[in-house]
C-alpha positions as MATLAB code, in Angstrom:
seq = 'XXXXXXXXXXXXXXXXXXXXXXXXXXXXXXXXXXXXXXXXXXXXXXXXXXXXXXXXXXXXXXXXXXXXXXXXXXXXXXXXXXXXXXXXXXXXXXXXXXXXXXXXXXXXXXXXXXXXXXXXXXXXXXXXXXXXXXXXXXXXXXXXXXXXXXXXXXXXXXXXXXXXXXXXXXXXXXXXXXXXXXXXXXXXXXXXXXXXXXXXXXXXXXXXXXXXXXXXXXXXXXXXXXXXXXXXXXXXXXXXXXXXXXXXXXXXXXXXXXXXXXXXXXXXXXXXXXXXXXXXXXXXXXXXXXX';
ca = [
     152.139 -126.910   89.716;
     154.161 -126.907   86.782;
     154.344 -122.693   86.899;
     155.217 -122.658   90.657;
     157.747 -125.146   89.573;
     159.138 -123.013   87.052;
     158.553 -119.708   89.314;
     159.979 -121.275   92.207;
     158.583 -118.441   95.163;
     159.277 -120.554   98.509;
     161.200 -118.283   99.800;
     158.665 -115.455   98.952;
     155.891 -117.294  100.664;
     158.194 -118.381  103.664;
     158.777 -114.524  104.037;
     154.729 -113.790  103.727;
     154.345 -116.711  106.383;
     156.512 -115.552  109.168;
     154.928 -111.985  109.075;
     151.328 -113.490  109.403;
     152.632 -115.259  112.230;
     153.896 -112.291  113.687;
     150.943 -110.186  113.261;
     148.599 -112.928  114.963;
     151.001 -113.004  118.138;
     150.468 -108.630  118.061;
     146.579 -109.418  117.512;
     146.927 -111.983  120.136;
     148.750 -109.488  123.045;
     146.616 -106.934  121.740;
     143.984 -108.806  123.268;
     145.046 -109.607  126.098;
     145.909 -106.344  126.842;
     142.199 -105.233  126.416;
     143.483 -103.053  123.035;
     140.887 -105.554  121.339;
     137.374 -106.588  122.103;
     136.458 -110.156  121.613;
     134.859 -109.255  118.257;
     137.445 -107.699  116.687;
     139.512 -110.143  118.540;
     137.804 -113.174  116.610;
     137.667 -111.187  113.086;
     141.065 -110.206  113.090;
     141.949 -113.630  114.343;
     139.431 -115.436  111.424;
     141.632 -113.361  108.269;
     144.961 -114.206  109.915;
     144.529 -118.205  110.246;
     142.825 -117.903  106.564;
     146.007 -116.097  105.183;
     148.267 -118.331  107.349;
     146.093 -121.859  105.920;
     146.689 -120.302  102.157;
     149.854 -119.921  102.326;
     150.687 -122.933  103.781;
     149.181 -124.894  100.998;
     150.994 -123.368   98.394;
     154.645 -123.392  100.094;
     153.007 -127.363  100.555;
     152.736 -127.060   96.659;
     156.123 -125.593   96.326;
     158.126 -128.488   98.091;
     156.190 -131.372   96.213;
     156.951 -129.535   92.730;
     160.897 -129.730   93.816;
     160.308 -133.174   94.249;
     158.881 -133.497   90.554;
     161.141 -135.046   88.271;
     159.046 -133.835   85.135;
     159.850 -130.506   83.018;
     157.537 -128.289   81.628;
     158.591 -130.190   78.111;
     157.442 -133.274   79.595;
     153.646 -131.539   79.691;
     153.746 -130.968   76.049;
     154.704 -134.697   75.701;
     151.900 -135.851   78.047;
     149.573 -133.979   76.507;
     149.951 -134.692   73.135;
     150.150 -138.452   74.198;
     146.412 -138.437   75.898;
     145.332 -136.144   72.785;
     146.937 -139.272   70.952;
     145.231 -141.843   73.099;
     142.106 -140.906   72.739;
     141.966 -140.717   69.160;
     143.546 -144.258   69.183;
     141.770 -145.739   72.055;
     138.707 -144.081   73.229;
     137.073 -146.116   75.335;
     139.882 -147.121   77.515;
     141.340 -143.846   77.154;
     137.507 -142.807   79.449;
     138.328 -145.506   81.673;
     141.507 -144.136   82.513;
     140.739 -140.965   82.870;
     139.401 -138.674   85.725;
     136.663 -137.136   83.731;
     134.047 -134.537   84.625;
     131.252 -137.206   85.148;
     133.490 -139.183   87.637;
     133.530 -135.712   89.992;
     130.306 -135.483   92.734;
     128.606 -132.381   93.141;
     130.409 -131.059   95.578;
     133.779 -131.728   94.018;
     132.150 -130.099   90.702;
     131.118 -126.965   92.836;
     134.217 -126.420   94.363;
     135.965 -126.690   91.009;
     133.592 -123.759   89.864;
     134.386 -122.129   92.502;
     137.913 -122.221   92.443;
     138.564 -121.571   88.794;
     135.186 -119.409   87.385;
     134.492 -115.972   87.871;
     131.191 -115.930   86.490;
     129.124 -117.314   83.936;
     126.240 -115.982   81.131;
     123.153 -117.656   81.121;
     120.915 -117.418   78.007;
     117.112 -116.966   77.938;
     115.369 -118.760   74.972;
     112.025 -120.036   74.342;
     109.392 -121.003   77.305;
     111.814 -119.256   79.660;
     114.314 -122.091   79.139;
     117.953 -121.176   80.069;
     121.378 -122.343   78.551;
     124.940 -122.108   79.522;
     126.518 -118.491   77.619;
     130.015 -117.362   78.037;
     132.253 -119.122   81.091;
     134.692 -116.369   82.229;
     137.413 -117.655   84.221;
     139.184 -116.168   86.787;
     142.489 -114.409   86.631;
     144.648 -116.151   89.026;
     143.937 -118.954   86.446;
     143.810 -117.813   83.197;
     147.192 -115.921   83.975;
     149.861 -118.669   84.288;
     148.114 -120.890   81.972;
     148.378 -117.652   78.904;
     152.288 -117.427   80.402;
     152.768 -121.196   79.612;
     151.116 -120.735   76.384;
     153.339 -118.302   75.201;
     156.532 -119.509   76.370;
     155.540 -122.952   74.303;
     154.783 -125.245   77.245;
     150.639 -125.740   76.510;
     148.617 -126.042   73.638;
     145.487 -124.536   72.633;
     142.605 -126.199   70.357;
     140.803 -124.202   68.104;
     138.890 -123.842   64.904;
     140.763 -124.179   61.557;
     139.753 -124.795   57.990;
     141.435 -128.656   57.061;
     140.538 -128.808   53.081;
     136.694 -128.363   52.582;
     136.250 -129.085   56.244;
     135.671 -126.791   59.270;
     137.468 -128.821   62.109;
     139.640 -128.200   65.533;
     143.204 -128.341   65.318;
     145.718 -127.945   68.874;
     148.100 -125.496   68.524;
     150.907 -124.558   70.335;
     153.629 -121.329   70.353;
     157.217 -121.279   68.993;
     159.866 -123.865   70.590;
     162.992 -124.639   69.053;
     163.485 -127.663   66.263;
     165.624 -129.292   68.676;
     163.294 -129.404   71.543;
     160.784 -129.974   69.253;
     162.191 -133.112   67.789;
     163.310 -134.526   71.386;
     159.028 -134.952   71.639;
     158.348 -136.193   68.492;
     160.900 -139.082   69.458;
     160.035 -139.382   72.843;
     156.414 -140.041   71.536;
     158.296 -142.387   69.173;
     158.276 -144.999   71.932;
     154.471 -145.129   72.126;
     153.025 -144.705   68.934;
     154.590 -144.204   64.914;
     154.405 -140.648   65.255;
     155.034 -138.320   61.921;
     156.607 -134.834   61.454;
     156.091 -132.697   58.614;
     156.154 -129.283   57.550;
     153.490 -126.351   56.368;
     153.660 -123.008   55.280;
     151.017 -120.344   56.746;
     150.778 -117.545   54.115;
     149.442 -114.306   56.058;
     148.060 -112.448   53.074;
     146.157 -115.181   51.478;
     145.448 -117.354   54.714;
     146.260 -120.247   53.562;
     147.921 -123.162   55.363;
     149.418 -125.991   53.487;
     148.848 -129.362   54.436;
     150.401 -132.415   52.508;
     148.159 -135.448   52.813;
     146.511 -134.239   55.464;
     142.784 -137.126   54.592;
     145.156 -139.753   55.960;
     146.577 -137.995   58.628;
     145.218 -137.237   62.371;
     147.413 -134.186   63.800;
     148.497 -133.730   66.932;
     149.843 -130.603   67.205;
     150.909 -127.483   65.002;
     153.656 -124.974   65.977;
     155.730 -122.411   64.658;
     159.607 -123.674   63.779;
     160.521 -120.352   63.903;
     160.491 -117.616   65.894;
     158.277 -115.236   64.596;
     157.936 -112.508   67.062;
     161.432 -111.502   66.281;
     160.668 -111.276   62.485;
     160.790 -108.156   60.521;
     157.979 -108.936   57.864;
     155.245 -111.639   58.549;
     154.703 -112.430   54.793;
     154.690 -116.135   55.930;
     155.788 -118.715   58.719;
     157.068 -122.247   58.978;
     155.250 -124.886   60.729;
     155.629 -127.940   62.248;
     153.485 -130.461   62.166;
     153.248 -133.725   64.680;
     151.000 -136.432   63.085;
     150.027 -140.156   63.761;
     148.293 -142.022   60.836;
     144.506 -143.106   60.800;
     144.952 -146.735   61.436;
     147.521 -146.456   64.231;
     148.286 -148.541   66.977;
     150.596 -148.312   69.825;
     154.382 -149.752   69.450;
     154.025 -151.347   73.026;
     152.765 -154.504   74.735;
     151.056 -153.011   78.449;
     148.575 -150.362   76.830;
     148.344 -149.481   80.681;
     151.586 -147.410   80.428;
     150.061 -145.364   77.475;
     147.728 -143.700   79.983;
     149.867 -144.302   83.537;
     153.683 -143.129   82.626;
     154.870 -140.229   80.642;
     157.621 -141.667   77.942;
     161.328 -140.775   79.228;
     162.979 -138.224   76.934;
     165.590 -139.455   73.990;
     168.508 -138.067   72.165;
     167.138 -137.055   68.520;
     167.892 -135.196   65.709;
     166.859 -132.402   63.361;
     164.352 -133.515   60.728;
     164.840 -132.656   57.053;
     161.708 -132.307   54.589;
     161.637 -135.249   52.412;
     161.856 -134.310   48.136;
     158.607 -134.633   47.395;
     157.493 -132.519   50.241;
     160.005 -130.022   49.451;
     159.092 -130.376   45.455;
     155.008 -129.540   46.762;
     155.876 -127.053   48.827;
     157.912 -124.693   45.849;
     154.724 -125.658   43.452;
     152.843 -123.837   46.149;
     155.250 -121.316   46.563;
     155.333 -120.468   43.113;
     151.997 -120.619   42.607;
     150.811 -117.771   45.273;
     153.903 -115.729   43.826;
     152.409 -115.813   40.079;
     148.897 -114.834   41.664;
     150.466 -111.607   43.594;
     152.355 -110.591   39.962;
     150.244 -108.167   37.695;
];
């Protein structure tokens, strides 16, 4: 909803919806001027009202995202605040949640439908069989990559935190100052930290400060990258929320019902012993790379 928002192709799909109608009234006086038997009649007459139907629901789709008064920012914020509240909250966080348990079959199947292409099933012992690959269809996969890259989504995936092989959500560049208009927003819910790594390409390593007492939210480049000249390194951002948290406000409801309204903020500066770490490290890679 969010890309059609963004997107915005009413008009497109109006355009698309007056020339169906128009070529079921031809199919229609084609008919009745004997141009069409009754079977071609009906088959003709079957894709029409199925094109007409689909295109009705989205231009349906269009007018209730004009009606939305969230942003694509306020996505980011939402999702970072149920990644929050289930790592603060879990069981209520299940409660409050439409999850893939709560769905009946058929709701499950049509899902599958909808969104999968196809799927790989494994053979393994005593002709057992387990789930493979899940390939998704394009029509999905699509938008949800354009989001991605234009900062608007995050992605989890598999990092290296100290010693440990965890998941980490990361999302693509946006700038500092939209960047710390979330981090406050999320400042009404929960005591949410911001710090700042350094992700050095050649030896792959990311600096973390404190990171054992420290759940984060969300990484992200601070700068933009793709219009760099040498990737020797990048800046990060860093969204955190400490291990013993616990939300700032009295109805827990609204953690999982509202989305927090956006606030005025600043631009964060490193603290001195962050920046002191981060020129040990700094230094030290440098004296490693010297002969």
């Amino acid at each position: 909803m969010i890309k059609t928002k963004l997107n915005n192709p009413k008009e497109k799909l109006q355009k698309e919806l007056n020339e169906q109608n128009n070529k079921f009234e031809r199919i229609r006086k084609a008919y009745i001027n004997s141009s069409f038997t009754i079977e071609e009649y009906d088959t003709e007459k079957e894709v029409v009202e199925s094109t007409i139907k689909i295109l009705e629901e989205k231009i349906k789709e269009c007018d209730i995202c004009n009606e939305l008064k969230f942003t694509p920012e306020d996505i980011l914020i939402k999702r970072d605040l149920d990644y929050i509240n289930e790592l603060v909250y879990p069981t209520e966080y299940e409660e409050n949640t439409y999850m893939w348990k709560d769905y009946t079959r058929s709701e499950k199947a049509d899902l599958i439908m909808r969104y999968v292409d196809y799927v790989e099933l494994e053979y393994y012992s005593n002709n057992k069989v387990r789930l493979g690959e899940v390939y998704f269809r394009e029509s999905m996969c699509k938008p949800c990559n354009e989001l991605y890259d234009a900062g608007f989504l995050a992605r989890t995936d598999y990092a290296i935190l100290g010693n440990i092989v965890t998941k980490l959500r990361f999302s693509e560049y946006l700038p500092i100052e939209k960047v710390s208009e979330i981090v406050f927003t999320l400042r009404q819910y929960y005591n949410v930290g911001y710090f700042e790594a350094t992700y050095y390409y050649d030896n792959k390593v990311m600096f973390f400060n404190d990171y054992e007492n420290r759940n984060i939210v969300r990484i992200f480049p601070i700068e933009d990258y793709q219009k760099m000249d040498k990737l020797d390194k990048i800046e990060l951002g860093v969204i955190y929320i400490g291990n013993n948290e616990k939300c700032l406000i009295d109805n827990k409801e609204d953690l999982f019902n509202t989305i927090p309204e956006r606030t005025n903020c600043i631009t964060y500066e490193l603290d001195e012993e962050t920046k002191k770490i981060k020129k040990e490290i700094e230094n030290e890679i440098v004296s490693q790379e010297q002969p």
